[in-house]
MIMIMI-615330 format. One record per residue: residue number from 0; x, y, z of N, C-alpha, C in turn. Coordinates in nm, 3 decimals, padded with zeros to 5 digits. Layout:
% residues N
NUM/X/Y/Z/X/Y/Z/X/Y/Z
...
***
This chain:
% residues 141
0/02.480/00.606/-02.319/02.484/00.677/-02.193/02.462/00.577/-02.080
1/02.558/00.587/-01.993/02.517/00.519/-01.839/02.386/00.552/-01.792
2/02.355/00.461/-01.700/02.256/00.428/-01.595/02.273/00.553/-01.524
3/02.392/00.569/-01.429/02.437/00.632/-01.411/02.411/00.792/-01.433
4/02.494/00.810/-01.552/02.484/00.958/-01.622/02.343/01.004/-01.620
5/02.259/00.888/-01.662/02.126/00.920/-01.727/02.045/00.980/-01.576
6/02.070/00.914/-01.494/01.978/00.945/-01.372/02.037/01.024/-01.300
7/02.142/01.098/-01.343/02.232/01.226/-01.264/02.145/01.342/-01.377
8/02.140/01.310/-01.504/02.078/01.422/-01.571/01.933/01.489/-01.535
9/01.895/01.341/-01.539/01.711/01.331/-01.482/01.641/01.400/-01.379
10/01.753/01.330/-01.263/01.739/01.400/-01.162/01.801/01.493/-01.050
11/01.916/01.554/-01.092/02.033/01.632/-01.112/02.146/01.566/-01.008
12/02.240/01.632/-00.966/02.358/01.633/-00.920/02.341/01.524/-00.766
13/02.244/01.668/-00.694/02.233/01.618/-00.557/02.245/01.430/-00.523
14/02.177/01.374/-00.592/02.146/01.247/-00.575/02.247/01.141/-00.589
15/02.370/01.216/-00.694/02.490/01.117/-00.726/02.514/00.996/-00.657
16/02.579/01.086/-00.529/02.623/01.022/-00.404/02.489/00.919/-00.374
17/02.403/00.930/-00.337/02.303/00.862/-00.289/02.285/00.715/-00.401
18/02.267/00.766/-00.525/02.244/00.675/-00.628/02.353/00.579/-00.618
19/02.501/00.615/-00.639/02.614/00.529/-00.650/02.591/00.468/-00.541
20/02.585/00.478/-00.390/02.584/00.423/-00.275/02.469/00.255/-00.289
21/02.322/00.338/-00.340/02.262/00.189/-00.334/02.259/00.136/-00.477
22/02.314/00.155/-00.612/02.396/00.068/-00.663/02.416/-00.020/-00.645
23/02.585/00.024/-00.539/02.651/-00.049/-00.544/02.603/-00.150/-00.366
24/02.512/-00.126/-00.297/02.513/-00.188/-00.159/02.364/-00.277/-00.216
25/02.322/-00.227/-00.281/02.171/-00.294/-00.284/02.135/-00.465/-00.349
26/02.085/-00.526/-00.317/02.120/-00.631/-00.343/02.005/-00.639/-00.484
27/01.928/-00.635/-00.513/01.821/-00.606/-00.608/01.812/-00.415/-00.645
28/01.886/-00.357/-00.788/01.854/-00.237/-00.840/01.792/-00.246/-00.945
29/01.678/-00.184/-00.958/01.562/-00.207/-01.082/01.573/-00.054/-01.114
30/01.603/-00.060/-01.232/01.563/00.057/-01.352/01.516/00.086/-01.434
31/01.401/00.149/-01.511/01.305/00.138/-01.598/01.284/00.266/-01.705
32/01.343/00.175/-01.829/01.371/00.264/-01.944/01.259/00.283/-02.029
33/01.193/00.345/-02.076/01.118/00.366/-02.192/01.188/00.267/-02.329
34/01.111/00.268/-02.453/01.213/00.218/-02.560/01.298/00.301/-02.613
35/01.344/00.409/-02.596/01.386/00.521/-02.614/01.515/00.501/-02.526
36/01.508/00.403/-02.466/01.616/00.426/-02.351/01.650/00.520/-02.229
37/01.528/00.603/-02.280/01.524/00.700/-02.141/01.485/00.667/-02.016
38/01.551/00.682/-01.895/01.523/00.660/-01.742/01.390/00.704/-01.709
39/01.282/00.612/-01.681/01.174/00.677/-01.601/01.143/00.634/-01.466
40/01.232/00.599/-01.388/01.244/00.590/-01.258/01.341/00.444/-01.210
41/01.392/00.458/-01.064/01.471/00.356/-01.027/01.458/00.322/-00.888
42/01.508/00.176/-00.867/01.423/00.142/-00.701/01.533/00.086/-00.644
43/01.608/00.071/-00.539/01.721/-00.065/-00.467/01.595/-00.097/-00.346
44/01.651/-00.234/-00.364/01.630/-00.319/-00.276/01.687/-00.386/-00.167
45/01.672/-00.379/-00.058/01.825/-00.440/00.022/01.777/-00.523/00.104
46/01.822/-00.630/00.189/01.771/-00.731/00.279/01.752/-00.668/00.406
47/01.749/-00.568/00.400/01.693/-00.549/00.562/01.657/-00.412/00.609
48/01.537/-00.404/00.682/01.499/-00.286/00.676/01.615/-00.121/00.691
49/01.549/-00.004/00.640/01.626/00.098/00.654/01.539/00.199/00.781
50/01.555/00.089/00.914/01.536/00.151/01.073/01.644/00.139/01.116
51/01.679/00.272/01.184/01.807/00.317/01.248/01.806/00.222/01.356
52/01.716/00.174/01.432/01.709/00.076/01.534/01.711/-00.005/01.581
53/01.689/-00.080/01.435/01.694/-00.219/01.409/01.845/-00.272/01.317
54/01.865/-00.400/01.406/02.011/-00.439/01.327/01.971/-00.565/01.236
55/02.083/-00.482/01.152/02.025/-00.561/00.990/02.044/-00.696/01.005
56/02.092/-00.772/01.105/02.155/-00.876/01.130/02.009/-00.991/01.194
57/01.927/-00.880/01.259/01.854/-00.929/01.362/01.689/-00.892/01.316
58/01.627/-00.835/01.194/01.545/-00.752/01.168/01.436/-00.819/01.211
59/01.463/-00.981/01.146/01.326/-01.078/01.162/01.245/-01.075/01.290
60/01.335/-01.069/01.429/01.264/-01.072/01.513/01.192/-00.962/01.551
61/01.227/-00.833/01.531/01.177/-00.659/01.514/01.026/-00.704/01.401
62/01.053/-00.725/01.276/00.910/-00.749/01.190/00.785/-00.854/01.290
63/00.842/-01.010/01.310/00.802/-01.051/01.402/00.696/-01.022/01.519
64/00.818/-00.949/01.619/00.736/-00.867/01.737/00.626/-00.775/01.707
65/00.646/-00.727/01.613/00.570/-00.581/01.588/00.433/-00.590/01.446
66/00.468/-00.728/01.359/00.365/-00.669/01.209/00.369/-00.856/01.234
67/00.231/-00.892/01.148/00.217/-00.986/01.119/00.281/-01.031/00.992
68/00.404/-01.104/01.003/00.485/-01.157/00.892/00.521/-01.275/00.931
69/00.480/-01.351/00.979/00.507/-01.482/01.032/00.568/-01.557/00.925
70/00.550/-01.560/00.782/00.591/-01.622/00.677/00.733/-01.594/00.611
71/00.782/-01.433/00.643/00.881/-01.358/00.628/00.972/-01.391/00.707
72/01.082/-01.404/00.606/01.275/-01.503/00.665/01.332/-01.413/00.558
73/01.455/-01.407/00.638/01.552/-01.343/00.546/01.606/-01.362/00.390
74/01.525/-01.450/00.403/01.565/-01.550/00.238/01.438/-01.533/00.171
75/01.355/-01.468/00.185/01.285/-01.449/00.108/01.185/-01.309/00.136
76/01.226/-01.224/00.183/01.214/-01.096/00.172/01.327/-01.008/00.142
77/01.271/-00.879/00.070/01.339/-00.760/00.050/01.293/-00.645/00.112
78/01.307/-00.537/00.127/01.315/-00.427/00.179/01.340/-00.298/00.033
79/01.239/-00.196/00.002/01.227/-00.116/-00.063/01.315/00.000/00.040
80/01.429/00.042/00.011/01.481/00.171/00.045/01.505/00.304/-00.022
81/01.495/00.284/-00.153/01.427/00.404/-00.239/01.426/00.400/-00.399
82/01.364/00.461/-00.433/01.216/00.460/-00.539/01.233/00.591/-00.564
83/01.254/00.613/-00.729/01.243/00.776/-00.780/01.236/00.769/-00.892
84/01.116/00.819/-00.973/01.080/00.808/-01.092/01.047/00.969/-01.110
85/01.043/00.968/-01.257/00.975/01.059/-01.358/00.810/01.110/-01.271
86/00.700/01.210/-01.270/00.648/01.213/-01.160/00.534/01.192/-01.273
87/00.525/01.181/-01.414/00.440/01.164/-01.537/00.406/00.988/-01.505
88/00.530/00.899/-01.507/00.529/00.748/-01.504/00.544/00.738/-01.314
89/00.504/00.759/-01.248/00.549/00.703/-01.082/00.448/00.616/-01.094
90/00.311/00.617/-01.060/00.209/00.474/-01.041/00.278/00.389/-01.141
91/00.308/00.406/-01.276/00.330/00.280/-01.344/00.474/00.201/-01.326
92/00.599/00.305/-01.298/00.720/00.231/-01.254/00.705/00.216/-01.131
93/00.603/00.252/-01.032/00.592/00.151/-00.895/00.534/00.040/-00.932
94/00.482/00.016/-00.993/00.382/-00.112/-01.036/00.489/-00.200/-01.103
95/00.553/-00.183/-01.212/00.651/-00.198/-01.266/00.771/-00.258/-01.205
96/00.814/-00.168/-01.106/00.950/-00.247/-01.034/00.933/-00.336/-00.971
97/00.789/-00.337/-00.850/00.754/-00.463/-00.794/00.749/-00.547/-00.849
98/00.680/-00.560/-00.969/00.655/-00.694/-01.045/00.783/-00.748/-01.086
99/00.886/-00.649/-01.138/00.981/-00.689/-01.172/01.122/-00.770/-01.030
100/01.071/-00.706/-00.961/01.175/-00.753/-00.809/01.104/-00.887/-00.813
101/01.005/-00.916/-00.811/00.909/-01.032/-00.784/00.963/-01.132/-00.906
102/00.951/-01.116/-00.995/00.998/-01.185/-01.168/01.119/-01.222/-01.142
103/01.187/-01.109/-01.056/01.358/-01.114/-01.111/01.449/-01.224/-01.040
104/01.379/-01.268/-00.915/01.391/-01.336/-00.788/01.313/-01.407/-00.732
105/01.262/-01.501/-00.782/01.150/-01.572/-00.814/01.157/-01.650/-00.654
106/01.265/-01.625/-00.589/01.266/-01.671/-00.410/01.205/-01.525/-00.324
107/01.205/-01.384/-00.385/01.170/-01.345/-00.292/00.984/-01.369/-00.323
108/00.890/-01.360/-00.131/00.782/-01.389/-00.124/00.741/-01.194/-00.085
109/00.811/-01.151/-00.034/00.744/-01.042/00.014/00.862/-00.918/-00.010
110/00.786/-00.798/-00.019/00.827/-00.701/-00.098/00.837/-00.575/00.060
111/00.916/-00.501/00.106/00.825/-00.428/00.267/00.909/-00.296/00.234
112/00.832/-00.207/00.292/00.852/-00.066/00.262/00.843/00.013/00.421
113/00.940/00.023/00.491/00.933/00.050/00.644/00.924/00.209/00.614
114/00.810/00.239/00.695/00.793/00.433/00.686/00.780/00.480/00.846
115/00.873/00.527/00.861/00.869/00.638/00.995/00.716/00.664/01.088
116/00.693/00.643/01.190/00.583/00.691/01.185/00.579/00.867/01.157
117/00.446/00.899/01.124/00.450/01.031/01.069/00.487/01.025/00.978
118/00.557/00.938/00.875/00.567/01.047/00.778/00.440/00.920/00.676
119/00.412/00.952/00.531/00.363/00.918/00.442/00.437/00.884/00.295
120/00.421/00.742/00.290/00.493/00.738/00.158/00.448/00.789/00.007
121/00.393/00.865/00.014/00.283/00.925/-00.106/00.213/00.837/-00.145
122/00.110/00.920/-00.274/00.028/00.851/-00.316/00.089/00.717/-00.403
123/00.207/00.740/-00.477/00.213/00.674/-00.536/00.323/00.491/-00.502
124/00.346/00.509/-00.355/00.411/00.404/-00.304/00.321/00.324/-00.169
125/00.173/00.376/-00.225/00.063/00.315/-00.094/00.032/00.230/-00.126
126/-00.050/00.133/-00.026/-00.108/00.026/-00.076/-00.181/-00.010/-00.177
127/-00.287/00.146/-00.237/-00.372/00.098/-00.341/-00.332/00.098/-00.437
128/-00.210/00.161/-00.492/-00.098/00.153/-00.598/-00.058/-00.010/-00.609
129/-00.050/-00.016/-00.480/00.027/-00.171/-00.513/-00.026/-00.309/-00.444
130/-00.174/-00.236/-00.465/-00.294/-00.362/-00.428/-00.310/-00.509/-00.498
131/-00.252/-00.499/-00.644/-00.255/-00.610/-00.736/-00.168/-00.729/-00.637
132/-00.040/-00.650/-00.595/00.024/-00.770/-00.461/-00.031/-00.766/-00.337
133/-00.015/-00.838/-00.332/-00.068/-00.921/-00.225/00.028/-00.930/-00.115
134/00.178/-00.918/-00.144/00.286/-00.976/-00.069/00.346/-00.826/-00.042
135/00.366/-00.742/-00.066/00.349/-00.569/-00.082/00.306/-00.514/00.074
136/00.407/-00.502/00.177/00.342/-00.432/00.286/00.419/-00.293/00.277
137/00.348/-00.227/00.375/00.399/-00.120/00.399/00.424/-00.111/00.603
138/00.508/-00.120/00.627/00.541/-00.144/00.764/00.594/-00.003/00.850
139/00.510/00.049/00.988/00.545/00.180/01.031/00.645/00.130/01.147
140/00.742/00.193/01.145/00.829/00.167/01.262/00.789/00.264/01.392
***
């Protein structure tokens, strides 16, 4: 069974579209199978934040102005744009994919998760989930 199939079953129809899209745009897609081969959650990664305001071209100076990332260049950060697991395994395939984005790309230094103000990335995509990094922000636009 596809990647694919498997995470249209998991997590039904609605998401297709969404799933195929960062696939295929994301520059880092992490997926995490049991030994069973079953899907227990999946993450894309893309180079530049997902703010309507900010151009993907230009982000560095937006992080810059606004969060202390002075160390953060386009060449060595990613951007978390979405994350959906099984709700039994979520703390452990968040823990899981980071390490693995980090392993997989041994150039990226920092991992950033841009959240709206107002809203909350749950419990399981906060900092104390993903306190073991160090390089792991969570950035409010």
């Amino acid at each position: 069974m596809t990647h694919f199939l498997a995470l249209t079953i998991l997590f039904g129809t609605t998401i297709n579209v969404l799933t195929s899209l960062f696939r295929e745009k994301a520059v880092l897609a992490v997926t995490l199978c049991n030994d069973k081969e079953e899907i227990l959650g999946h993450a894309a990664f893309f180079d530049y934040p997902n703010v309507d305001d900010v151009d993907p071209a230009e982000w560095q100076t937006w992080v810059n102005k606004y969060y202390d990332m002075g160390k953060s260049t386009p060449l060595n950060t990613l951007f978390m744009h979405y994350f959906v697991a099984k709700k039994d395994y979520a703390h452990g395939c968040a823990r899981e994919m980071v390490r693995t984005a980090f392993n997989a790309v041994p150039d990226v230094h920092f991992l950033l998760l841009a959240v709206p103000v107002g809203s909350f990335p749950g419990i399981v995509l906060n900092l104390q989930t993903l306190s073991i990094y160090d390089r792991c922000k969570l950035i409010y636009e």
